[in-house]
LUMRO-543047 format. One record per residue (C-alpha): z, y, x; residue number from 1; chain; residue in three letters. Coordinates in Angstrom, 2 decimals. Each point is the difference from the previous one (the first is absolute). Layout:
<rec><c3>Z</c3><c2>Y</c2><c1>X</c1><num>NUM</num><chaine>A</chaine><residu>ALA</residu></rec>
...
END
This chain:
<rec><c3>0.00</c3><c2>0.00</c2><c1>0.00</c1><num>1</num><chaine>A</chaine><residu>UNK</residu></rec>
<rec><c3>-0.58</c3><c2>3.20</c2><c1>1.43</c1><num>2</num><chaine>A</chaine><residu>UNK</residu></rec>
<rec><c3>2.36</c3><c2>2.58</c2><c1>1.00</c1><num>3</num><chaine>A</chaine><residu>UNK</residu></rec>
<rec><c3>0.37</c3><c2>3.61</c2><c1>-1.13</c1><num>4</num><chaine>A</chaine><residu>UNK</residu></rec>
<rec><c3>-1.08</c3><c2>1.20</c2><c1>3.20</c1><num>5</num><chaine>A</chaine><residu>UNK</residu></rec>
<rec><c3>-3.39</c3><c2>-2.21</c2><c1>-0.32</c1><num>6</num><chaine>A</chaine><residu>UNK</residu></rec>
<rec><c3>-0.89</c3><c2>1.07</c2><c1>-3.56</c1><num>7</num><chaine>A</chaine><residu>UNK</residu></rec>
<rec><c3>0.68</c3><c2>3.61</c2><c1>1.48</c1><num>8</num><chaine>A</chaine><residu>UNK</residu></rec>
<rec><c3>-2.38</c3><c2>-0.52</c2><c1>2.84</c1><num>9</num><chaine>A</chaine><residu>UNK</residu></rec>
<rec><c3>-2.38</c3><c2>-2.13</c2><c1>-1.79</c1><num>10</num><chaine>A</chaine><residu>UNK</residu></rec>
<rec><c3>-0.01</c3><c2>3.03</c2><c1>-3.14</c1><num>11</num><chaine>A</chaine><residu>UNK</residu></rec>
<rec><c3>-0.51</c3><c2>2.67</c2><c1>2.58</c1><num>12</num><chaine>A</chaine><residu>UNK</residu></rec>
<rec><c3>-2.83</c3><c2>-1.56</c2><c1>2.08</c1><num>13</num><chaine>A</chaine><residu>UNK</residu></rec>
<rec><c3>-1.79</c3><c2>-0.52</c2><c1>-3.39</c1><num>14</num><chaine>A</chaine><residu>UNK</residu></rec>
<rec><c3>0.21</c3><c2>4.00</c2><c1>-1.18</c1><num>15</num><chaine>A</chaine><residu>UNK</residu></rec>
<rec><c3>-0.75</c3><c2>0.96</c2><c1>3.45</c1><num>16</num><chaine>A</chaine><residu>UNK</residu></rec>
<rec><c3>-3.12</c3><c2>-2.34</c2><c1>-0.04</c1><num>17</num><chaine>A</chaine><residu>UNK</residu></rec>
<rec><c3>-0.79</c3><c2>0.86</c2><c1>-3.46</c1><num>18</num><chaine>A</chaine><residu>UNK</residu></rec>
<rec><c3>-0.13</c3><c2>4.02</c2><c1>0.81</c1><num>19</num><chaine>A</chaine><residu>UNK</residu></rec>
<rec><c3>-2.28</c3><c2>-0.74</c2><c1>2.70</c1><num>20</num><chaine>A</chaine><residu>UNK</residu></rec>
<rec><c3>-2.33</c3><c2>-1.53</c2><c1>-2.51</c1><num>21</num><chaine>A</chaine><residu>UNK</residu></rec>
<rec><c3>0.41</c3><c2>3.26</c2><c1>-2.53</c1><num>22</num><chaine>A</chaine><residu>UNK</residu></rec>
<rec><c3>-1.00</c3><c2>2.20</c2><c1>2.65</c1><num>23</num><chaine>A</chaine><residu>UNK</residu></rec>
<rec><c3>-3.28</c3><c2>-1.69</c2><c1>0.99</c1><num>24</num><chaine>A</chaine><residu>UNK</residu></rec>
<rec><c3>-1.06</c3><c2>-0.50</c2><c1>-3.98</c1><num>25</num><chaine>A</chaine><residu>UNK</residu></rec>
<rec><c3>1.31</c3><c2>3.69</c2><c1>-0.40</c1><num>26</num><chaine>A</chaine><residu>UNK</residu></rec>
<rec><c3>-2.33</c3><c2>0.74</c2><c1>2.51</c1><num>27</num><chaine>A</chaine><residu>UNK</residu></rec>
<rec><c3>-2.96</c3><c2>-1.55</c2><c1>-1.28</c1><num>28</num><chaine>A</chaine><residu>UNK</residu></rec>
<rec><c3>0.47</c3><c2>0.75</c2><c1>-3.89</c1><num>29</num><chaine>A</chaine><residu>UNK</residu></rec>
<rec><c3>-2.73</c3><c2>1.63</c2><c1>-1.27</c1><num>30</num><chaine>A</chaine><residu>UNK</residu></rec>
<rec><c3>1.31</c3><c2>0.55</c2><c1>-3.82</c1><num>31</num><chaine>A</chaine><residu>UNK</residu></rec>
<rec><c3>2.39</c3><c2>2.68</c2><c1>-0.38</c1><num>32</num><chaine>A</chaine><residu>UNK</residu></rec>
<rec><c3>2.22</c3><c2>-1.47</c2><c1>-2.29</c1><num>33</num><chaine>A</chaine><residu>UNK</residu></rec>
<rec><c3>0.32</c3><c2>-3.65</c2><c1>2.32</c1><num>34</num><chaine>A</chaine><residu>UNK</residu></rec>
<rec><c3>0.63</c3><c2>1.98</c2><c1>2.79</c1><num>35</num><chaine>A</chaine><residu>UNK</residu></rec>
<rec><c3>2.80</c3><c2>1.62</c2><c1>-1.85</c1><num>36</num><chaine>A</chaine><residu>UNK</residu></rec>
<rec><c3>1.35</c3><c2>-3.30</c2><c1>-1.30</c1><num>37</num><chaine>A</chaine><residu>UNK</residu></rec>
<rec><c3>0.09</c3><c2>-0.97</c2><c1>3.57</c1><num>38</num><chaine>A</chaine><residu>UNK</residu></rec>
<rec><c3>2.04</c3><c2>2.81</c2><c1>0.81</c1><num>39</num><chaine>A</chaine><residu>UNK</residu></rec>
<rec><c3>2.24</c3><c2>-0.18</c2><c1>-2.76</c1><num>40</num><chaine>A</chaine><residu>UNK</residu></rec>
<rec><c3>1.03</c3><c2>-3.70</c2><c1>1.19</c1><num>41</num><chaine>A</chaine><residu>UNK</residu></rec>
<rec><c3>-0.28</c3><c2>0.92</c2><c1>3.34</c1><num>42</num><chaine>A</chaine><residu>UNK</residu></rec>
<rec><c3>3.01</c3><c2>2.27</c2><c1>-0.64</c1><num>43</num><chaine>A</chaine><residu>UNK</residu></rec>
<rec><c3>1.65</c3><c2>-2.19</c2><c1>-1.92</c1><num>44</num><chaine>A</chaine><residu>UNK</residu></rec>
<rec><c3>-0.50</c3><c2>-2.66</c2><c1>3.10</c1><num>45</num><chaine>A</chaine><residu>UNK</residu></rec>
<rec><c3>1.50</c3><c2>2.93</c2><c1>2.20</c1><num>46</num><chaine>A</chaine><residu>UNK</residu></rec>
<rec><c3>3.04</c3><c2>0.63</c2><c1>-2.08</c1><num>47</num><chaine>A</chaine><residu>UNK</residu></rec>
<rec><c3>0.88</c3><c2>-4.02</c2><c1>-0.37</c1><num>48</num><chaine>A</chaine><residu>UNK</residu></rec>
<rec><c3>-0.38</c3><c2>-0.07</c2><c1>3.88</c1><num>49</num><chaine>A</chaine><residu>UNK</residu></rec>
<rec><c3>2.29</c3><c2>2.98</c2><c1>1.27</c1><num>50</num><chaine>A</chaine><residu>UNK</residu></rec>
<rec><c3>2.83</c3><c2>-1.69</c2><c1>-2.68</c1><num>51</num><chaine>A</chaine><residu>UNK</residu></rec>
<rec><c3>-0.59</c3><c2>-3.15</c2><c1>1.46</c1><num>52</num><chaine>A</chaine><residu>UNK</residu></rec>
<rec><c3>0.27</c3><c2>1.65</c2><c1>3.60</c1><num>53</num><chaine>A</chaine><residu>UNK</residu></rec>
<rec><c3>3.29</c3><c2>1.67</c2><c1>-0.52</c1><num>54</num><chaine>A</chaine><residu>UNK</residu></rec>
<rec><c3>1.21</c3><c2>-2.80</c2><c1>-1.52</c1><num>55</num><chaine>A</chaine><residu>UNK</residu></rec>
<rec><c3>-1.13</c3><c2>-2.43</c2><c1>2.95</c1><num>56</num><chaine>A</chaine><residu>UNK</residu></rec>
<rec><c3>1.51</c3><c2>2.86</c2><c1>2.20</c1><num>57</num><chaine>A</chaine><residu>UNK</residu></rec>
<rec><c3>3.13</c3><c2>0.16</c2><c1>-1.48</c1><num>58</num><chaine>A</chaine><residu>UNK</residu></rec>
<rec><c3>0.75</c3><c2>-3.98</c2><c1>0.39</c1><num>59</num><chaine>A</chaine><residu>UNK</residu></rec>
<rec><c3>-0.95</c3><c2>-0.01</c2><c1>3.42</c1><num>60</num><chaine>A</chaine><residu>UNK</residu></rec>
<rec><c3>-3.22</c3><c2>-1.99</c2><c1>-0.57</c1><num>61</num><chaine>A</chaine><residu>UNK</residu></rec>
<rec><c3>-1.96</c3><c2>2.80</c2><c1>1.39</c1><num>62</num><chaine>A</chaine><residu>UNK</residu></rec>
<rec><c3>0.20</c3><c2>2.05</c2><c1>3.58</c1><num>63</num><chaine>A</chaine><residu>UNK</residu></rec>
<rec><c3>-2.23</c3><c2>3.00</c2><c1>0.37</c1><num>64</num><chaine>A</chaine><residu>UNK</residu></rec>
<rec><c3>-1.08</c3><c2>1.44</c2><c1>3.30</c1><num>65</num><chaine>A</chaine><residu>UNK</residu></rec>
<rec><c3>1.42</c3><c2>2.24</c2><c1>1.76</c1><num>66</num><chaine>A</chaine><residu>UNK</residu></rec>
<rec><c3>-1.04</c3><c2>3.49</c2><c1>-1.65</c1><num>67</num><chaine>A</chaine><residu>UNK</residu></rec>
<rec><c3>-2.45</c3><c2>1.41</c2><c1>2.62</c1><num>68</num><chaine>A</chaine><residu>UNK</residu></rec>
<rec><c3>0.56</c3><c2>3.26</c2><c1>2.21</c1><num>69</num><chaine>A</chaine><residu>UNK</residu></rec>
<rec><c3>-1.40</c3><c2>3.08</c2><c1>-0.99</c1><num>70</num><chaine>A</chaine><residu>UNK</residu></rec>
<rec><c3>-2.26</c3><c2>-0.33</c2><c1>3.27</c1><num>71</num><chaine>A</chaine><residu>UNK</residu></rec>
<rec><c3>-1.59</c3><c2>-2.87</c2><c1>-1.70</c1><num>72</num><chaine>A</chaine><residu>UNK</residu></rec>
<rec><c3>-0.03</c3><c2>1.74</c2><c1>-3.20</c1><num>73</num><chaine>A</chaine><residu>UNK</residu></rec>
<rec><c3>-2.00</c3><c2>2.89</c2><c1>1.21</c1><num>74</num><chaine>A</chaine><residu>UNK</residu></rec>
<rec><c3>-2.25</c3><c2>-2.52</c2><c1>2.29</c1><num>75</num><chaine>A</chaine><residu>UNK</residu></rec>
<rec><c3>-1.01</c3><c2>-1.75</c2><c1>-3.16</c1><num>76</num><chaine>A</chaine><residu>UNK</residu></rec>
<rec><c3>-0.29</c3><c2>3.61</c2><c1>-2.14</c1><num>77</num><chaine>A</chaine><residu>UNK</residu></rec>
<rec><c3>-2.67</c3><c2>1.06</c2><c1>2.35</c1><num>78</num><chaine>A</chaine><residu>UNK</residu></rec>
<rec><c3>-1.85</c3><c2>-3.32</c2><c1>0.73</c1><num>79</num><chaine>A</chaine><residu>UNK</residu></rec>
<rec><c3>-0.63</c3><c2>-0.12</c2><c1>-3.36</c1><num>80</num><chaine>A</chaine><residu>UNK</residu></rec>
<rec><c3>-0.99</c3><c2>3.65</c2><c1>-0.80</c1><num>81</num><chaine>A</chaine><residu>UNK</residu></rec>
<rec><c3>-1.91</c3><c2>0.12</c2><c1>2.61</c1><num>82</num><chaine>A</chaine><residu>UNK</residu></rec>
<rec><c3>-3.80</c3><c2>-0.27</c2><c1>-0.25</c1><num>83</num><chaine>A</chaine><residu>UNK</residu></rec>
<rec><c3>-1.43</c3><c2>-3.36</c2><c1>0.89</c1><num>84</num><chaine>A</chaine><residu>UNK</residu></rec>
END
């Protein structure tokens, strides 16, 4: 049977996969109103997944990374707003 901190895990990796697939079919929606559906579930998706984070985060099922340093902040700020 599987543990809290599997079904946890397991729940997370699924949201996280399935908001990779909204954003490609966002991406390639042509009809207005699908694309908005999309979106709409999309968010949904999001909100399920940052509940599900705090909650793995509060149980200690979940470490983040170490927050980076504003250096690496700013490095990333202007790699991507800079021109390619």
């Amino acid at each position: 049977m599987l543990q809290d901190k599997e079904m946890v895990s397991d729940y997370l990796a699924g949201i996280n996969a399935s908001l990779t697939g909204y954003a490609n079919m966002i991406s390639q929606a042509n009809n207005s109103e699908l694309r908005q559906t999309l979106i709409n579930m999309r968010n949904q998706d999001e909100s399920r997944q940052r509940i599900i984070y705090k909650y793995a985060l509060e149980k200690g099922y979940y470490t983040p990374a170490a927050p980076a340093s504003q250096e690496v902040v700013q490095q990333v700020k202007a790699q991507l707003s800079s021109p390619q």
